[in-house]
C-alpha positions in Angstrom: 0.8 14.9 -5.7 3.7 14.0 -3.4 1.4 11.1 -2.4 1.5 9.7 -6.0 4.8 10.6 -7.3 7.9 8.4 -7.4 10.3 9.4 -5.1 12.4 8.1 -2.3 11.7 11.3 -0.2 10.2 10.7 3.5 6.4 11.3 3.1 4.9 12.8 6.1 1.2 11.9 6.7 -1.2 12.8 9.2 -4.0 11.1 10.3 -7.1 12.5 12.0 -8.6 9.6 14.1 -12.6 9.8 15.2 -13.7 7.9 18.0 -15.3 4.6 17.6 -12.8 4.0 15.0 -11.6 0.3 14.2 -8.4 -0.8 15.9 -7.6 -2.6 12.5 -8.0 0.3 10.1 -6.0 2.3 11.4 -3.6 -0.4 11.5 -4.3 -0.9 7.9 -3.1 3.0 7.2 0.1 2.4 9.3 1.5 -1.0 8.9 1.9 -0.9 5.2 4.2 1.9 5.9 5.8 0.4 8.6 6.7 -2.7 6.4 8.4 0.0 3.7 10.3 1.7 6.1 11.8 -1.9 7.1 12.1 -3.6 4.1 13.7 -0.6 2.4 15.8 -0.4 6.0 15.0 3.8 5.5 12.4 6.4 6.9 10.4 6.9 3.6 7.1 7.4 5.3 6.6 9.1 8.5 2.8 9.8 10.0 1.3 11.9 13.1 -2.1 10.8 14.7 -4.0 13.4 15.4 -8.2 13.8 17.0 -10.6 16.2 17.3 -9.2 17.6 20.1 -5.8 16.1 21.0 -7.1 13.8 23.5 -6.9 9.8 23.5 -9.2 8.4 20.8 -10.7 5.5 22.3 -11.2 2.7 19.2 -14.5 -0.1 19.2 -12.0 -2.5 21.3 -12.2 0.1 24.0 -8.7 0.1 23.4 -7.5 3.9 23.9 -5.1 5.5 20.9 -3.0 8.6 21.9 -2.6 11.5 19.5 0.3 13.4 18.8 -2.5 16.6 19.7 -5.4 18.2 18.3 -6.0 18.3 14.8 -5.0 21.3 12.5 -6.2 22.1 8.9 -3.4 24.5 8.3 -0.6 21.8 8.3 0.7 20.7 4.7 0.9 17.0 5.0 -1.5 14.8 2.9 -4.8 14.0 5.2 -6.2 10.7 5.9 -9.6 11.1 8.2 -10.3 7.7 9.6 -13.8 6.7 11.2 -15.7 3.7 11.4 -18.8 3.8 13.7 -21.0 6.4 14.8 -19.1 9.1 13.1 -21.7 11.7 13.2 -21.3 12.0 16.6 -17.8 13.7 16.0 -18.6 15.0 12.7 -19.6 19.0 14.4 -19.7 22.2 12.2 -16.7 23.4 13.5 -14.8 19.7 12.5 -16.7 20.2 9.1 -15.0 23.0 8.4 -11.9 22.0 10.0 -12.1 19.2 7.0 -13.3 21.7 4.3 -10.1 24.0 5.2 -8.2 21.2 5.2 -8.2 21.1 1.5 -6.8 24.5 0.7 -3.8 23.6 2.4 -3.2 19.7 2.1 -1.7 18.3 -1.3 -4.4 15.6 -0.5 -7.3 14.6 1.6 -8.6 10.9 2.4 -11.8 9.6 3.7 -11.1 6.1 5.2 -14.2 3.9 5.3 -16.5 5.9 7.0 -14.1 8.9 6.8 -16.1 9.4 3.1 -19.1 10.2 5.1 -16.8 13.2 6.7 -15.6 14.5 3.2 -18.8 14.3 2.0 -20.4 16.5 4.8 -17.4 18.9 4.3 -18.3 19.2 0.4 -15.2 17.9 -1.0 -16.5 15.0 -2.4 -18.7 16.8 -4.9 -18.6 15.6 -8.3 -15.7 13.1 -7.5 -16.3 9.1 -7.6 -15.7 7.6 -4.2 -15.6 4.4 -2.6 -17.6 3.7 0.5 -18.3 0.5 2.3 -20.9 -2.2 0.9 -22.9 -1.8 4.1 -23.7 2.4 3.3 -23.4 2.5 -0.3 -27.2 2.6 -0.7 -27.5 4.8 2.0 -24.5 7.2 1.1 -25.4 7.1 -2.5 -28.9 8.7 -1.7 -27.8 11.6 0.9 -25.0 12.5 -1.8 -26.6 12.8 -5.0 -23.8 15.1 -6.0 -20.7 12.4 -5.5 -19.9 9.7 -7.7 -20.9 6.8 -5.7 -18.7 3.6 -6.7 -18.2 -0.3 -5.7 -14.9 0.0 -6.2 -12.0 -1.3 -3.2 -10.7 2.4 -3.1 -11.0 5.2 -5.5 -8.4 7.9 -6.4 -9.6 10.9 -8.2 -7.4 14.0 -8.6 -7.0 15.5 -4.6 -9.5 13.0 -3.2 -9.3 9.3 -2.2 -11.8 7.1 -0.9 -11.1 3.5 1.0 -14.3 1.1 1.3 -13.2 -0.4 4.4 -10.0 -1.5 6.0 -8.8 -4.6 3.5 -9.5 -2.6 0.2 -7.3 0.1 2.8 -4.0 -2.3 2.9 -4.7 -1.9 -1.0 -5.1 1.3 -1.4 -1.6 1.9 1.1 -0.1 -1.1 -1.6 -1.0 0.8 -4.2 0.4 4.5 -2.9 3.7 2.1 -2.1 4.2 1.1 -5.5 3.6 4.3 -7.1 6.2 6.4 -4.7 8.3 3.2 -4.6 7.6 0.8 -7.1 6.2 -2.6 -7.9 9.0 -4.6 -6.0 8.2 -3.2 -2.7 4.7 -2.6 -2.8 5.1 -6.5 -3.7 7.4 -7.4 -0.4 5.3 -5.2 2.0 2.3 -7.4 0.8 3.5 -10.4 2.0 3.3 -9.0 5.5 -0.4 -9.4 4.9 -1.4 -12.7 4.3 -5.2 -12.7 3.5 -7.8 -13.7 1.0 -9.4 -10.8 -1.0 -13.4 -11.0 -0.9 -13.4 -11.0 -4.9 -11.1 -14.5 -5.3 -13.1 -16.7 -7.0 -10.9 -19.9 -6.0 -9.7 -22.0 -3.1 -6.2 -21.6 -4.3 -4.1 -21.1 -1.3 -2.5 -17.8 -1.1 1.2 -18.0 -1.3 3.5 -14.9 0.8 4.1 -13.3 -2.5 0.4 -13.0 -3.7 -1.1 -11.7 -0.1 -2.7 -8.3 -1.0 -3.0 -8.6 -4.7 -6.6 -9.5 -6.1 -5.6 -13.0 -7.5 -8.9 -13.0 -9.0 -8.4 -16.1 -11.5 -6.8 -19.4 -10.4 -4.4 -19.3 -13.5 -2.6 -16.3 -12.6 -2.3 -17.9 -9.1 -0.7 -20.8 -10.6 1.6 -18.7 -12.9 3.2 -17.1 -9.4 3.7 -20.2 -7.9 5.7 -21.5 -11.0 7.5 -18.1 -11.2 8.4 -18.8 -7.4 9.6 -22.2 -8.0 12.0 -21.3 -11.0 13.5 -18.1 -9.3 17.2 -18.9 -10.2 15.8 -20.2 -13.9 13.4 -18.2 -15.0 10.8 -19.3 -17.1 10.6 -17.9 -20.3 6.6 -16.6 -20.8 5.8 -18.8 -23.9 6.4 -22.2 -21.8 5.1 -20.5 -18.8 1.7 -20.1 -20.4 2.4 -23.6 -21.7 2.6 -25.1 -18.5 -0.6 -23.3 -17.2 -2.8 -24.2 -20.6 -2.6 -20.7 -21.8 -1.0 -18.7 -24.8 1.2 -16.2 -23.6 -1.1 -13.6 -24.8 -3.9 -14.5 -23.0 -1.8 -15.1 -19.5 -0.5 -11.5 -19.6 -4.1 -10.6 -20.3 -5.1 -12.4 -17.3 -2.0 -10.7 -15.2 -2.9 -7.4 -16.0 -6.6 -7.9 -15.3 -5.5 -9.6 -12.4 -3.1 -7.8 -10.6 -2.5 -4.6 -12.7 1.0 -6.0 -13.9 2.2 -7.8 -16.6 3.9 -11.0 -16.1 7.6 -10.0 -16.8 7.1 -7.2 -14.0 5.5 -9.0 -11.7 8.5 -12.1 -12.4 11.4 -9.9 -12.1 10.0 -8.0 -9.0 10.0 -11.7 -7.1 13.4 -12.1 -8.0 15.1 -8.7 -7.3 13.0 -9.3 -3.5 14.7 -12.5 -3.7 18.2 -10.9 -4.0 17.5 -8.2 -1.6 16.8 -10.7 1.5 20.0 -11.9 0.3 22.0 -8.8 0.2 20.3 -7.8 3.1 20.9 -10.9 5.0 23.6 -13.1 4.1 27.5 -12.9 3.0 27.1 -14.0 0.0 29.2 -12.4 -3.1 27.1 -10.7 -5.7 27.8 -12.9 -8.6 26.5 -15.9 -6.2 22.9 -13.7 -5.9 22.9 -13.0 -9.2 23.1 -16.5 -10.0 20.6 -17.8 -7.6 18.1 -14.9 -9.2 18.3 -16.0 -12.7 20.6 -12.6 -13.7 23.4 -13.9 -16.3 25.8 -11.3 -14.5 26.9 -9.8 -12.0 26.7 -6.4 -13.1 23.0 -7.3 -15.0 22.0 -7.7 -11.3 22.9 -4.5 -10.3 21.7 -2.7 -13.1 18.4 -4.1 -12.7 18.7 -3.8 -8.4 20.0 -0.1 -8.7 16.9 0.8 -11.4 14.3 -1.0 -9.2 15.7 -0.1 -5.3 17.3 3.5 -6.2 20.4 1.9 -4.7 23.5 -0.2 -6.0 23.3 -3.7 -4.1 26.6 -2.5 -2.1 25.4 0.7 -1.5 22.6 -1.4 0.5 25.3 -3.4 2.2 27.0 0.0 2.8 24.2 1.6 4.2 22.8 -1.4 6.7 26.1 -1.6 7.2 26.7 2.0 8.6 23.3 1.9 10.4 24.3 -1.0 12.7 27.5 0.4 13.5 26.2 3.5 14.8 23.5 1.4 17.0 25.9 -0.3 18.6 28.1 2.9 19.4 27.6 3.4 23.1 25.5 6.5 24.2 
């Protein structure tokens, strides 16, 4: 599935809004892929809001949402249906089988919180897990004996996914970033979001870098902020365990439990974001980033930026570069 796949391709999604929907799901759906196209300074995701019939969705903060018209099941883009409250209202035999049509044309289709209540009535949930919000589960578990009913954040099983609500959303949206993108982006657009996942088990304060991961042991929380503080020395993992109490074995046990990367990833992904914002945003000469990332060369740096960002750090420069020039040419 395009949805899934690594690629630096502009993914076009649509979204079919219901009414009553939550101002910030659909936020949650968007603004992850907002922060990719402006951290990665390109177009990479693209998405169309569409309703039942093409008029204004008005949202539970009677705050009205336009729609670029009225839904269509025959388009190819990957669907995301989005509802929150009072969804059976909307959810009419003809939108039912608007949704089950859907599917024979879309690489992908998405219920999003109470958008699994939709794909469920549409049968195309049957015999797939899915997630559905704490609230429901009961509920949703006993109308649809047929689907794998899960506590799970978000569930992705073959053409179907399934969001539990609109945090476990931002995930899901995290986790679709680092697949197409990988693990250095999906790690920069989660510092846009800077909240506390239900499932931390700690008062540790969330630093910019961990926002949107499940830091769900204190340790691993602590290994980050050490990584963060020795970005132009890196720690080696050995006396980074040590300095936690750990062996190193058991801290990249705890990582990958944690946040679903090992520590060397997760490390070198802080550090190429480090060198981006300075590519991005400074002068500075590449052998001076490389040196203040912990790379012992130059062209180590850009072997390592290239195979992580798809780009040579000039060809970034080059690029921004070209972009700003032609927004200040006059119209």
């Amino acid at each position: 599935m395009p949805v899934l796949t690594s690629s630096n391709t502009p993914l076009d999604i649509d979204l079919l809004v219901l009414p009553e929907t939550n101002l910030i799901l659909i936020a949650s759906v968007i603004e992850p892929l907002r922060g990719a196209n402006r951290i990665s300074g390109a177009e990479i995701y693209r998405w169309r809001l569409f309703t039942p019939d093409g008029s204004p969705v008005e949202t539970t903060s009677h705050i009205p949402v336009p729609a670029s018209g009225a839904f269509k099941p025959t388009d190819s883009a990957p669907l995301f249906v989005l509802a929150s409250y009072n969804w059976r209202r909307s959810a009419t035999q003809v939108l039912k089988m608007q949704i089950s049509q859907a599917a024979r044309y879309r690489s992908m289709v998405a219920g999003i919180e109470s958008g699994s209540w939709l794909l469920a009535e549409a049968s195309l949930l049957d015999n797939v897990s899915a997630a559905v919000h704490w609230e429901d589960f009961d509920d949703f578990a006993l109308a649809y004996p047929q689907v794998r009913a899960v506590k799970d954040r978000f569930v992705i099983d073959g053409k179907r996914i399934t969001t539990a609500g609109s945090l476990p959303t931002v995930d899901l949206m995290l986790e679709i970033i680092r697949r197409r993108q990988g693990y250095s982006l999906a790690l920069e657009v989660s510092r846009l979001f800077i909240y506390e996942p239900a499932n931390t088990q700690s008062a540790v304060e969330l630093s910019p870098s961990t926002a949107g991961l499940r830091m769900r042991d204190p340790r691993v929380a602590q290994a980050v902020r050490l990584m963060e503080e020795n970005i132009e020395q890196p720690l080696i993992l050995t006396r980074l365990a040590r300095r936690i109490g750990l062996s190193a074995r058991h801290l990249q046990a705890l990582f990958q439990e944690s946040i679903g990367a090992p520590p060397h990833v997760h490390y070198l992904a802080l550090r190429l974001n480090a060198a981006r914002r300075k590519v991005i945003e400074t002068k500075e000469s590449f052998a001076e980033i490389a040196a203040a990332t912990g790379f012992n060369s130059a062209s180590a740096f850009s072997r390592s930026y290239r195979a992580s960002f798809s780009e040579s750090p000039s060809g970034t420069r080059r690029r921004l570069r070209g972009r700003s020039m032609a927004a200040a040419e006059p119209t």
